[in-house]
N, C-alpha and C positions, 0 to 999 in steps of 0.2 A: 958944476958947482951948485947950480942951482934945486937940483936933485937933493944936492946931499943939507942942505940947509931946511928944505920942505921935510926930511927923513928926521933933521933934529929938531925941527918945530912939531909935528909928530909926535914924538918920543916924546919929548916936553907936556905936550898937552896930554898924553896919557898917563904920565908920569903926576903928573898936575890933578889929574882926575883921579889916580889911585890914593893919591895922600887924603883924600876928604875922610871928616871922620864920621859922617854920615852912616859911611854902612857898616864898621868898624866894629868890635865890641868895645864896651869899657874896659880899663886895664885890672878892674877889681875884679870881674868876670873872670876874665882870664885866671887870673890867680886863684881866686875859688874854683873856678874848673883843674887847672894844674894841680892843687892840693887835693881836692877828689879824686884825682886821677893815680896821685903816690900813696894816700890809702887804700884806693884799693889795688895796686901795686904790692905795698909793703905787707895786704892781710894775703895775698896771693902768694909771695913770697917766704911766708910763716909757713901757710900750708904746704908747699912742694919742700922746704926743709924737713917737716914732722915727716913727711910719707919717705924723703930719703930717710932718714935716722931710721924710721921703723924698716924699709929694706935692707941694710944694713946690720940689721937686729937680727932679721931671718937667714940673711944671708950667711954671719958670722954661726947660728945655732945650726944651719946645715953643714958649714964643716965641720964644726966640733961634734955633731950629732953622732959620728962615726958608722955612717951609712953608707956601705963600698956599693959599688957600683957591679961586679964580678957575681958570680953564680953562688950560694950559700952551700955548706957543706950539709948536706942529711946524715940527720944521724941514723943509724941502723934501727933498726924494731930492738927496744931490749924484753929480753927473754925471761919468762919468769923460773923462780928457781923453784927446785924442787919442794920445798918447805911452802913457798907461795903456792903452788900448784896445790900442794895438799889442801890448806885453808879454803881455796878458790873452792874444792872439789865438798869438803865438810859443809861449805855456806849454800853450798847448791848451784853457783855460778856456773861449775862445769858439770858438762853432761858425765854417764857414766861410762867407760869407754869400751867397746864393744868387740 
C-alpha cells in the first residue's frame, strides 16, 4: 500500500509540475500560430483544386480528342491521271521517257 501511495504522490508532483505556466506558450500565440497555419492550409488547398480542375480539363479533351489507340489506315499513293501527267510533262517536272 505504501508503494502505491509514493506512485500517487509521484504522479501528483509531476502532474503539479506540468501545469506551471512557465514554459507554456500564451494562448494568443497559439491562436496566431493556428490561424497561420489554416492559411496557409486553405492557399494549399486553392492550389491542389486548380491543378485538379485543369487535369480534368486535359483529361476530358483526350477523350473527346478522338485519338484511337489501334494502327491508322494508309492510304494508298494516288496516281496521277493522264491529263496530270501531260501538264507535269509540258512544265518540265517529268523527264522525257525513253
Amino acid at each position: 500500500m505504501d508503494e502505491e501511495k509514493k506512485a500517487e504522490r509521484v504522479i501528483e508532483k509531476k502532474a503539479a509540475e506540468d501545469s506551471d505556466d512557465g514554459d507554456k506558450p500564451s494562448a494568443s500565440s497559439i491562436v496566431e500560430r493556428a490561424d497561420a497555419a489554416a492559411e496557409r492550409l486553405a492557399k494549399e488547398n486553392e492550389r491542389i483544386e486548380a491543378n485538379i480542375r485543369r487535369q480534368e480539363e486535359l483529361m476530358a479533351k483526350q477523350a473527346l480528342g478522338g485519338v484511337s489507340s489501334g494502327p491508322g489506315k494508309k492510304e494508298p499513293p494516288r496516281e496521277d491521271t493522264p491529263a496530270e501527267i501531260k501538264e507535269k510533262f509540258l512544265r518540265g517536272e517529268l523527264p522525257f521517257p525513253r
